[in-house]
C-alpha positions as a printed Julia matrix, in Angstrom:
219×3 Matrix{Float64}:
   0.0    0.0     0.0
   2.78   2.62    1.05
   4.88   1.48   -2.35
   1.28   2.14   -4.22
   0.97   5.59   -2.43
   4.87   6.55   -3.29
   4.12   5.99   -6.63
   1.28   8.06   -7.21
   2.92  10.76   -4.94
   5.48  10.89   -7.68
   3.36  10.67  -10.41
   1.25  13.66   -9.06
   4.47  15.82   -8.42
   5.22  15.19  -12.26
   2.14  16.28  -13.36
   2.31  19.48  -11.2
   5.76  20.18  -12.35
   5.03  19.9   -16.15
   2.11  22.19  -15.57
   3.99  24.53  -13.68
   6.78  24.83  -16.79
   3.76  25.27  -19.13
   2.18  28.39  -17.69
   5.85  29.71  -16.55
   6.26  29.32  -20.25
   3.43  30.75  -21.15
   3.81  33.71  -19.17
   6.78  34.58  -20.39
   5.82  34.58  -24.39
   3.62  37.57  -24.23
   6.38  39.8   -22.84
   9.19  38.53  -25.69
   6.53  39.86  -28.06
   6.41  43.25  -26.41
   9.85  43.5   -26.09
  10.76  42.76  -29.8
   7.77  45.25  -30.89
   9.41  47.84  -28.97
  13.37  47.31  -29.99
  11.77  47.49  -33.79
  13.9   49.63  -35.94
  11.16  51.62  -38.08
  12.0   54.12  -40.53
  10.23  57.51  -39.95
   9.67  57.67  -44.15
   8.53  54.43  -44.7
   4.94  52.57  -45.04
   4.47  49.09  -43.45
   2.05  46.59  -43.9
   1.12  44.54  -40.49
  -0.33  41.51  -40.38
  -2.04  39.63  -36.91
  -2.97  35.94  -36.91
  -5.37  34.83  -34.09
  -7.3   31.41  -33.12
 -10.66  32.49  -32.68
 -13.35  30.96  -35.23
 -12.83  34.42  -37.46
  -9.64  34.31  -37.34
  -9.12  30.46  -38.54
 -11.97  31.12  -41.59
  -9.73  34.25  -42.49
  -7.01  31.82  -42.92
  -8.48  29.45  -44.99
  -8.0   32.01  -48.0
  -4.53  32.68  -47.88
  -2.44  31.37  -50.4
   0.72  30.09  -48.55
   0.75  31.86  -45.28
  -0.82  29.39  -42.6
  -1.21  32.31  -39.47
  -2.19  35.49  -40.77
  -5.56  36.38  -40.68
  -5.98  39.77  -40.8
  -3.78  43.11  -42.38
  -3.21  46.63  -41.51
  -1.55  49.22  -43.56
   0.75  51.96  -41.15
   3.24  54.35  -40.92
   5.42  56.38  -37.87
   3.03  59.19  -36.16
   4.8   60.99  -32.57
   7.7   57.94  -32.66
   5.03  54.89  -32.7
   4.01  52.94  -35.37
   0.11  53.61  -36.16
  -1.61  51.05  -37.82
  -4.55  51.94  -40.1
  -7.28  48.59  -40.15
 -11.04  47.49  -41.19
 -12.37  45.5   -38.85
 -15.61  43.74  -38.43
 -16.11  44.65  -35.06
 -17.75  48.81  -34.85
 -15.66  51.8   -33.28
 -16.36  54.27  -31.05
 -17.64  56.37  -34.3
 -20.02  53.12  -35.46
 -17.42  52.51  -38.18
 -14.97  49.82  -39.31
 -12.3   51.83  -39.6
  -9.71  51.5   -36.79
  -6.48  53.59  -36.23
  -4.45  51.66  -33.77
  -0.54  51.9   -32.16
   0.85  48.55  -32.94
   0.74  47.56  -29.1
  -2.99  47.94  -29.42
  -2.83  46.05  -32.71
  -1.43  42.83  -31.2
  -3.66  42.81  -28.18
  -5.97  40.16  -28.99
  -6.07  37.61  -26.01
  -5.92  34.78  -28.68
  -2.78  36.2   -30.99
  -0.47  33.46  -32.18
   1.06  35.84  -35.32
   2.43  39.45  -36.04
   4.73  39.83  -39.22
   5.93  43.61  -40.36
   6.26  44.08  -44.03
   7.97  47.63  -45.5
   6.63  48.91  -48.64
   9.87  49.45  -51.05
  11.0   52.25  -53.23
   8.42  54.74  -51.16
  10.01  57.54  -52.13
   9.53  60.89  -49.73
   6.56  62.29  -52.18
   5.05  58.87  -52.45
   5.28  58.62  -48.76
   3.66  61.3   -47.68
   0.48  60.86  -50.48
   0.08  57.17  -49.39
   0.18  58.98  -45.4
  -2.46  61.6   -46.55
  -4.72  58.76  -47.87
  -4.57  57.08  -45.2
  -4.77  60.2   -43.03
  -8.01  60.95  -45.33
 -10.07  57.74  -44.67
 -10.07  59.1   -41.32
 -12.65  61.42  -42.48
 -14.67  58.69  -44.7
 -17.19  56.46  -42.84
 -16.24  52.95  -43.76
 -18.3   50.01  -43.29
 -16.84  46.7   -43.44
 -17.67  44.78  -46.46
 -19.25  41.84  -45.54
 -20.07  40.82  -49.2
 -16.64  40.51  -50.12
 -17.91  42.94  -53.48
 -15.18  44.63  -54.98
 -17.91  47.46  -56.61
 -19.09  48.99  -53.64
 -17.74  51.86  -51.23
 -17.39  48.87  -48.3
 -14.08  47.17  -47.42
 -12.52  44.54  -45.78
  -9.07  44.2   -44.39
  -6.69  43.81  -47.06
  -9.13  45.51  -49.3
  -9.02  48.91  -47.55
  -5.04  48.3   -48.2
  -5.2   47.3   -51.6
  -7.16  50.52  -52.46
  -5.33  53.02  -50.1
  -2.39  51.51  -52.5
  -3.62  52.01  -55.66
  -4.98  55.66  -55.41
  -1.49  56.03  -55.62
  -0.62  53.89  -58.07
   1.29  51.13  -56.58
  -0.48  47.58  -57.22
   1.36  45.11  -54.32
  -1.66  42.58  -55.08
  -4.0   41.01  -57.5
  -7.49  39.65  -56.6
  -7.92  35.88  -56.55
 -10.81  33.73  -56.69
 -11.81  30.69  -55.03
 -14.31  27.69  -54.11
 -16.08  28.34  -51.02
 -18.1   25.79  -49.36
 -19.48  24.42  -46.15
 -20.11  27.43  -43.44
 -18.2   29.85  -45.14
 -20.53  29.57  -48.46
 -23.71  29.74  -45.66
 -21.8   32.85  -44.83
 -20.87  34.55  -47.51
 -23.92  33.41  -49.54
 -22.08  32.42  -52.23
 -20.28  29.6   -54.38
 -17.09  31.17  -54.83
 -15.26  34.38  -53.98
 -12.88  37.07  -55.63
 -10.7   38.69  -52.97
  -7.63  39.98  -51.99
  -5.98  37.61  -50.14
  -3.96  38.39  -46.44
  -0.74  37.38  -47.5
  -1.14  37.77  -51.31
   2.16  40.4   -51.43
   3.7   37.87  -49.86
   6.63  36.79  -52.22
   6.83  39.77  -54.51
   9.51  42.22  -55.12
   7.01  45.33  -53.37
   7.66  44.51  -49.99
  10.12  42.87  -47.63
  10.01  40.94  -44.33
  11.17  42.89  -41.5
   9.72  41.29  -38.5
   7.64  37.65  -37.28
   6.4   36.24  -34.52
   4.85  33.31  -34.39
   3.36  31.46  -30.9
């Protein structure tokens, strides 16, 4: 009986201890994010495209329309404003104005309690006068009241993520994407009420001379 009671003794110690290491580890992951974010070496004249994975059911149906990348679910468009990097987004949730639109520091842009991805992507060959139009879009849509486009329809005045970027990019003419279709089926046809969708994926820059890679993190 007492060898049957030393054995589970130990057994219950090594479950403690292994759960102990995982939320010691998991404490300290959120904190190697913030650190990194805020040792980032940003140019003051430069435009960045952000992207944010999470694991919440939006954020894995996002996902399923990349074209490579398997975390990102969601893109921002950004540039340096008072020494932090603001981060211009549509969103499906409403602001404080009953819009989609969202200006956000990039701390505020990676607080989702379920975040497992942040990349940082630099536009290239922004020159200073094509920097500061692409700002004063951006600066502009402040202004606009934009609704998120949940019909994915590339002819109205709504957007969705990486559409608001896409446009914001081509009003001054630099094309860093083009629209791709695909089958949709299962909940996200019930959705989106349709068979198959033309959009702009997340990552779809990914891989092209326009931007490069200056930052990931990935959970």
């Amino acid at each position: 009986m007492k060898t049957k009671n030393n054995i589970f003794f130990k057994f219950l110690i090594t479950i403690m201890g292994i759960l102990l290491i995982i939320v010691v580890f998991s404490f300290y992951k959120r904190p190697s994010l913030d650190f990194r974010i805020k040792n980032l070496k940003l140019e003051t004249q430069a435009i960045y495209l952000i992207q944010r994975g999470t694991t919440g059911k939006l954020g894995n149906l996002a996902k399923d329309f990349n074209l490579k990348n398997k975390y990102a679910s969601h893109l921002g468009i950004g540039f340096i404003k008072d020494g932090e990097l603001n981060i211009y987004h549509i969103y499906v949730k409403k602001n404080a104005h009953k819009n989609n639109l969202f200006i956000e520091t990039i701390e505020d842009f990676t607080k989702p309690e379920d975040l497992n991805y942040v990349s940082v992507w630099k536009l290239n060959n922004i020159n200073t006068e094509k920097f500061e139009s692409i700002k004063n879009t951006l600066i502009s849509s402040e202004k606009e009241n934009i609704i998120f486009d949940f019909d994915f329809d590339e002819n109205n005045e709504k957007y969705y993520c990486s559409e608001f970027v896409v446009r914001a990019l081509r009003k001054n003419d630099i094309q860093i994407m083009q629209d791709h279709k695909k089958k949709v089926v299962g909940f996200a046809s019930q959705m989106l009420r349709k068979d198959s969708l033309i959009y702009f994926p997340v990552d779809g820059f990914e891989g092209s001379d326009k931007t490069t890679k200056i930052f990931e993190w990935i959970k």
